[in-house]
C-alpha positions as CSV (number, residue, x, y, z in Angstrom):
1,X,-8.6,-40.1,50.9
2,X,-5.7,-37.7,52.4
3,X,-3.6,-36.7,50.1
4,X,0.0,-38.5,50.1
5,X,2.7,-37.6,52.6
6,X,6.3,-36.4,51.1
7,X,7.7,-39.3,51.1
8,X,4.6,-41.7,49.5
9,X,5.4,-38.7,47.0
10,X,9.2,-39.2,46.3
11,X,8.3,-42.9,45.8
12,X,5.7,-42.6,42.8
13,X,8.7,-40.4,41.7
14,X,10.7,-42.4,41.5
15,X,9.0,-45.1,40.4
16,X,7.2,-43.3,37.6
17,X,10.9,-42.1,36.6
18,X,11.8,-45.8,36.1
19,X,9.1,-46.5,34.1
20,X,9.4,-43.6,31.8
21,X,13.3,-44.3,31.3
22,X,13.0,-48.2,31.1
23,X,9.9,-47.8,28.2
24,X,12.5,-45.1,26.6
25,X,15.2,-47.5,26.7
26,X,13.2,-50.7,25.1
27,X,11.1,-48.7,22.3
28,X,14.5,-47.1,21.1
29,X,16.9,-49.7,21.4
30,X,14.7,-53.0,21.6
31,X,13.4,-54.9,25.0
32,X,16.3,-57.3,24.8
33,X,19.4,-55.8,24.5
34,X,18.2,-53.2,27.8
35,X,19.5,-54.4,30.7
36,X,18.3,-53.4,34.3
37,X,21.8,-51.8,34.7
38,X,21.3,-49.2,31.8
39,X,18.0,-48.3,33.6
40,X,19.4,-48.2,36.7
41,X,22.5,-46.1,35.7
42,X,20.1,-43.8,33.6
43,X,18.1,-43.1,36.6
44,X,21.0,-42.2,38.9
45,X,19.5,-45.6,41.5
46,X,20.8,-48.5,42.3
47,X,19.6,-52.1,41.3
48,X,18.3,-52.3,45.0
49,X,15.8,-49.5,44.4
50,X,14.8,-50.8,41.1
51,X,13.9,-54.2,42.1
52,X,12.5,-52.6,45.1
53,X,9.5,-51.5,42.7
54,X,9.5,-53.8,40.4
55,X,10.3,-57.9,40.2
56,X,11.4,-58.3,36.9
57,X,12.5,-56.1,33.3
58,X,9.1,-57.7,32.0
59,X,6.6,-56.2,35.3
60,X,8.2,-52.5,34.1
61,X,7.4,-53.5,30.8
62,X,3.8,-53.9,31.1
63,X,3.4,-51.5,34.1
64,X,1.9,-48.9,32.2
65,X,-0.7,-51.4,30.2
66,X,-1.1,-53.1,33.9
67,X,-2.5,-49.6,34.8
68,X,-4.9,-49.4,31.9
69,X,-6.3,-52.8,32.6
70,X,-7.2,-51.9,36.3
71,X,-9.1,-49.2,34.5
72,X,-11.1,-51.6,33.1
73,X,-12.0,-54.0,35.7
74,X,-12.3,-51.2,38.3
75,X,-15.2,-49.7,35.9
76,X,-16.7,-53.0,35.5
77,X,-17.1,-53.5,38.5
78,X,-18.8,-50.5,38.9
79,X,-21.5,-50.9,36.5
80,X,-25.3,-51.2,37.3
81,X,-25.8,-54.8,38.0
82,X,-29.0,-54.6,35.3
83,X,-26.5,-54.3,32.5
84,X,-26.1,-57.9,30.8
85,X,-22.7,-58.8,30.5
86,X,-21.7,-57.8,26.6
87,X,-23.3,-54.3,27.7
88,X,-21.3,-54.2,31.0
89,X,-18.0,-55.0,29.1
90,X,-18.9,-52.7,26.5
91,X,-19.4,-49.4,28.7
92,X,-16.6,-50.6,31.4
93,X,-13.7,-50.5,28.0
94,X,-15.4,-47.2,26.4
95,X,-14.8,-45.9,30.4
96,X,-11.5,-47.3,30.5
97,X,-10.6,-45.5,27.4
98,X,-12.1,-42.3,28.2
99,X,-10.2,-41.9,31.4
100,X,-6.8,-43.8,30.0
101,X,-5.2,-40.6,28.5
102,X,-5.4,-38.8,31.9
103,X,-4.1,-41.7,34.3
104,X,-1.6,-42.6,31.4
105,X,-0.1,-39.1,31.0
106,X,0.7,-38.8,35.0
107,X,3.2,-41.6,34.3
108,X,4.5,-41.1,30.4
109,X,4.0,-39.4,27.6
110,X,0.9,-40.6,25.5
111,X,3.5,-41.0,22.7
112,X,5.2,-43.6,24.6
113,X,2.5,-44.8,26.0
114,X,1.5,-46.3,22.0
115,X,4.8,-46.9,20.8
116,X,5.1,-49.6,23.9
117,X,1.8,-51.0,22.8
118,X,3.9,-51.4,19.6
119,X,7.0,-53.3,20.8
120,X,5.2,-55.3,22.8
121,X,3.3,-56.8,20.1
122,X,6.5,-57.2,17.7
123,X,8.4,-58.8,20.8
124,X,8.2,-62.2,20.9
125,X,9.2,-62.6,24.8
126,X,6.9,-59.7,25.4
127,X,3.8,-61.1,23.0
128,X,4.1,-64.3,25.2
129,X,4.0,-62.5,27.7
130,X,1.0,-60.5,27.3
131,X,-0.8,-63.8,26.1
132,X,0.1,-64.9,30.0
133,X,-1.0,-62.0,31.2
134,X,-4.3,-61.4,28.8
135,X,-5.3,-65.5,30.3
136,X,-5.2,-64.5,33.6
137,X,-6.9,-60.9,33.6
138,X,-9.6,-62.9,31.5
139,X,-10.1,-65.4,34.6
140,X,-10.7,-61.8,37.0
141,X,-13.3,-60.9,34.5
142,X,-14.9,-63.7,34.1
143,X,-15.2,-64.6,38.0
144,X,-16.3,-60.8,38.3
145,X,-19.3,-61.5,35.5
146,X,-20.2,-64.9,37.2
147,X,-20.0,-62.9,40.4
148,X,-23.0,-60.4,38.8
149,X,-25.2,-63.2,37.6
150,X,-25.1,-65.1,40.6
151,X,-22.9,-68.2,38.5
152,X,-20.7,-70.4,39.6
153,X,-18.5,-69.7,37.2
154,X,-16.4,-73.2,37.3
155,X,-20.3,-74.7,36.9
156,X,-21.5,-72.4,34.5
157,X,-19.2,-72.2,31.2
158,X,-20.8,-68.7,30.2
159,X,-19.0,-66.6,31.7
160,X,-15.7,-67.5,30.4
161,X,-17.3,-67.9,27.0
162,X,-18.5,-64.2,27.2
163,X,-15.1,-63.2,28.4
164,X,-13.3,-64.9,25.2
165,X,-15.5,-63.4,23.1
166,X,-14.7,-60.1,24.0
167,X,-11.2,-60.6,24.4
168,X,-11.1,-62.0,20.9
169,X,-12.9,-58.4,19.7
170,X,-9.8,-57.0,21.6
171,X,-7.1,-58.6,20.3
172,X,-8.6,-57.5,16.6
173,X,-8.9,-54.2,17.7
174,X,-5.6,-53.7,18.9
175,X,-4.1,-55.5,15.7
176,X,-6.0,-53.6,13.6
177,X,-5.5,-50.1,15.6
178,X,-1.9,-51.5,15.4
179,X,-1.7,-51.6,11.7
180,X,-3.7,-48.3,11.0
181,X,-2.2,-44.8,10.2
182,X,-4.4,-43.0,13.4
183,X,-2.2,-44.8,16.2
184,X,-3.9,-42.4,19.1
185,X,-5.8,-43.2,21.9
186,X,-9.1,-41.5,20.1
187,X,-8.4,-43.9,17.4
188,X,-8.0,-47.1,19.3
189,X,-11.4,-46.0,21.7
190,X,-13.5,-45.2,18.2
191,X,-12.1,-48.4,16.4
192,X,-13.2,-50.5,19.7
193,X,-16.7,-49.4,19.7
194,X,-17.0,-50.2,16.1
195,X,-15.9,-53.8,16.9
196,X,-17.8,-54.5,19.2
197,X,-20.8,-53.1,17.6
198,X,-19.9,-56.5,14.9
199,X,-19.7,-58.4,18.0
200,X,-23.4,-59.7,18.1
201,X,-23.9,-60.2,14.1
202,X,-20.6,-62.4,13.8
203,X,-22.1,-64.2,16.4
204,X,-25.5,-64.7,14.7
205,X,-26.5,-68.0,12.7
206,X,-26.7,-66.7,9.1
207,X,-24.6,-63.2,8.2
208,X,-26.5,-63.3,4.8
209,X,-29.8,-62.0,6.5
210,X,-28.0,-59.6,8.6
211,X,-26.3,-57.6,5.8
212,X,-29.3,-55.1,4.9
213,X,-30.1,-54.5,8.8
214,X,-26.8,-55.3,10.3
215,X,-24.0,-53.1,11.1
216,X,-22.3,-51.7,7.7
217,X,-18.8,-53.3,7.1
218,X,-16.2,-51.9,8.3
219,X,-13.5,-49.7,6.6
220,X,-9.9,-50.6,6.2
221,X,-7.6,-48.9,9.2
């Protein structure tokens, strides 16, 4: 693709430079009590050019997560369609976190990046928010899994079982990362393979038989 012109340049600019400021803003002194004003006035724009890039406080919120998860359904869509769908989710996430740091970086600070992760989770508005959000990027996957298989997927409820599943493993994983004293992105990449190494054993019938062949338990974060 040709490389962007000056002014697709000045754009990303600026909008990268109301993310950045707008995350600043809501990790030090809390989502709701930042106004759009304060971001505005921080960035030297008006309210014109903010809402120019973004609809709402809550879309700059979750831009920079909103990037990550294109990641991940971009690589899933790239994988061979012989993977079965657990493998396909598995190598598309382990993709999505080996190439998060980069894309993340060229927007904020990897610093930020986590303590946003963080705020969002203990921020009730925000938390129901990403519950909103996590429903509807688990209907893209789950069409884009059906879509592999040849499924109907509003015939055929395995795809949006699959796509639960994994989303359940996660939701755990980011808890648990969450909650741990690693809080990088090495840490929360490592910790999701683990998890979803259980992912097949938890599902199995009897644990019991599994626990001399299965996957060893895992340690405390």
């Amino acid at each position: 693709m040709p490389a962007p012109g000056l002014r697709e340049r000045k754009k990303q600019r600026t909008r990268d430079t109301l993310i950045r400021v707008a995350l600043e803003l809501f990790t030090a002194q809390g989502y709701e009590r930042t106004t759009v004003d304060e971001i505005v006035d921080a960035v030297e724009v008006s309210q014109r050019t903010f809402f120019r890039y973004f609809a709402s406080k809550e879309e700059v919120a979750f831009a920079v997560q909103h990037m990550v998860e294109e990641l991940f359904v971009t690589a899933l869509g790239q994988r061979p369609p012989g993977e079965g769908p657990f493998d396909a989710l598995r190598h598309a996430v382990l993709s999505a976190w080996d190439h998060a740091g980069e894309a993340v970086t060229e927007v904020v600070p990897i610093e930020l990046y986590l303590r946003t992760f963080r705020m969002i989770e203990s921020t009730p508005a925000l938390l129901a928010a990403h519950l909103r959000r996590s429903a509807e990027t688990e209907e893209t996957i789950a069409r884009t899994i059906a879509e592999r298989e040849g499924l109907d997927v509003d015939a055929d409820p395995r795809p949006r079982i699959a796509v639960a599943a994994f989303s359940g493993v996660m939701r755990v994983t980011g808890q648990m990362w969450g909650r741990g004293t690693d809080q990088s992105l090495e840490a929360i990449r490592a910790l999701t393979e683990q998890y979803l190494d259980h992912l097949g054993p938890a599902l199995a019938p009897h644990w019991r038989a599994l626990d001399d062949n299965g996957p060893s338990p895992l340690p405390a974060p």
